[in-house]
C-alpha positions as CSV (number, residue, x, y, z in Angstrom):
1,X,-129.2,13.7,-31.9
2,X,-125.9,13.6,-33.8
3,X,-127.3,14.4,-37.3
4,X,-123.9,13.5,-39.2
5,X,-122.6,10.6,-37.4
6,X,-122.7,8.0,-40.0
7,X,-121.4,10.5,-42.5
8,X,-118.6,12.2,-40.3
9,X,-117.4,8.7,-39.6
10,X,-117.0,8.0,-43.2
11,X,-115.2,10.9,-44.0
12,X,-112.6,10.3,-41.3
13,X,-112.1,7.1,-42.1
14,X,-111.2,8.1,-45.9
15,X,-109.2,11.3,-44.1
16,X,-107.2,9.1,-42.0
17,X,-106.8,6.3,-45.4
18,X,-105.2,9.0,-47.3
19,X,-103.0,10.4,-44.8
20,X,-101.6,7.1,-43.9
21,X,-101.5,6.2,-47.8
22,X,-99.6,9.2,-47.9
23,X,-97.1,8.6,-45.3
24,X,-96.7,4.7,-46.2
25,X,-93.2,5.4,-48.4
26,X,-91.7,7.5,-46.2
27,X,-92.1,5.4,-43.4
28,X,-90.9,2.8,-45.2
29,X,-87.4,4.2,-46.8
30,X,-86.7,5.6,-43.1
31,X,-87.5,2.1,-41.5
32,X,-85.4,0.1,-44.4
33,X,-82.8,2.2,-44.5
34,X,-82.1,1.8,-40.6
35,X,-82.3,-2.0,-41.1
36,X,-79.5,-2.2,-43.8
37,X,-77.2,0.5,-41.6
38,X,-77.3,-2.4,-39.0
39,X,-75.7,-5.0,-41.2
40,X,-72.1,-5.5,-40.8
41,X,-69.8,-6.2,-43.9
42,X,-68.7,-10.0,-44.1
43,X,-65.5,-10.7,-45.1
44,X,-66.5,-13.7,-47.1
45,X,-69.0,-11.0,-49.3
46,X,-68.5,-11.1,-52.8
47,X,-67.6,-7.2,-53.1
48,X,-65.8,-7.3,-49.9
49,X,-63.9,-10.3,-50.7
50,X,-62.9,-8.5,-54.2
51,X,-61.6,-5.9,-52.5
52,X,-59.3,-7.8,-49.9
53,X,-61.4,-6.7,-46.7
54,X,-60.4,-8.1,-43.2
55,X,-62.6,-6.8,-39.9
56,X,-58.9,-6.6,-38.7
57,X,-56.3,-4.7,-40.6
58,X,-53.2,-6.6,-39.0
59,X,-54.6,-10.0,-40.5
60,X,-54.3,-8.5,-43.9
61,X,-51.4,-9.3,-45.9
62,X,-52.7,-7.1,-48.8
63,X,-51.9,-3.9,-46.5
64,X,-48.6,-1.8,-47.2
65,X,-49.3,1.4,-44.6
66,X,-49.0,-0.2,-41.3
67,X,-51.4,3.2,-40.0
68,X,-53.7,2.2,-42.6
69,X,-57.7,1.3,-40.7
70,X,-61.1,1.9,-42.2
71,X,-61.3,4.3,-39.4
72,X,-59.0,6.8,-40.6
73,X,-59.8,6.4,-44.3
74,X,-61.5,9.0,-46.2
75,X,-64.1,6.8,-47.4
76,X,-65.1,5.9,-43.9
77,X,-68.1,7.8,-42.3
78,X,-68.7,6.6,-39.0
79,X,-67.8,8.0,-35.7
80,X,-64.4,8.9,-34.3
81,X,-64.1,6.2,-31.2
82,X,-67.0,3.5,-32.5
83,X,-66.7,-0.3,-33.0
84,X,-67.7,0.2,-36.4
85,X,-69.2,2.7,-39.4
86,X,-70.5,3.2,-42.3
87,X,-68.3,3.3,-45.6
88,X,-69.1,4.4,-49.1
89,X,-67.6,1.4,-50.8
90,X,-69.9,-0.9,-48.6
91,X,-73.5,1.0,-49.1
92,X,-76.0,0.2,-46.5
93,X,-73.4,-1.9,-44.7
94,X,-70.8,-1.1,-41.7
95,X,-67.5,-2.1,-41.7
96,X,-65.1,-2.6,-38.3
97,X,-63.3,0.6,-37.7
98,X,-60.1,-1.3,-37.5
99,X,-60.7,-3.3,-40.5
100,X,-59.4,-2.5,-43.9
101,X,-59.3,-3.3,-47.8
102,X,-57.6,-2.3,-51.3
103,X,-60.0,0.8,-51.9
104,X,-58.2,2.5,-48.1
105,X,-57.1,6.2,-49.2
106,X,-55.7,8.1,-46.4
107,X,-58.4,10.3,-44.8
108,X,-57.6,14.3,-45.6
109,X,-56.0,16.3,-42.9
């Protein structure tokens, strides 16, 4: 006969509360953070709007440096080669690596 059955049960239940109590915030910021990364920047946004962005660079008439491209500005962090990244200007949000708006500063060498 199992003499702590009803009690063992108990305390694993709490254990396993706690733990996943615990846990809970952390599992959260990692699972909204990789929701908000998904969004893409809309052109009609109120900040991107401000800042003259276009998801393509030759559309803009804003745009002085015919090189310039969210891709090889210095506030752009995504990949070398991808559709799209992230940007610093745009937190949470990804912007077309061959877009471009007013706050493009040419990437460092």
């Amino acid at each position: 006969m199992d003499h702590c059955a009803p009690d063992c049960g108990r305390r694993r239940f709490i254990k396993l509360t706690a733990i996943g109590l615990a846990a809970a915030p952390f599992a959260s910021a990692l699972l909204g953070s990789a929701a908000r990364a998904a969004d893409m920047v809309s052109e009609s946004d109120p900040q991107a709007s401000a800042l003259g962005y276009v998801a393509d660079a030759t559309k803009s008439t804003k745009r002085t440096d015919a090189s310039a491209a969210c891709h090889n500005c210095g506030l752009y962090t995504g990949k070398e080669g991808e559709e799209s990244g992230p940007c610093a200007i745009f937190q949470g949000k990804l912007v077309h690596a061959n877009g471009w708006c007013t706050a493009w500063v040419k990437k460092a060498a």
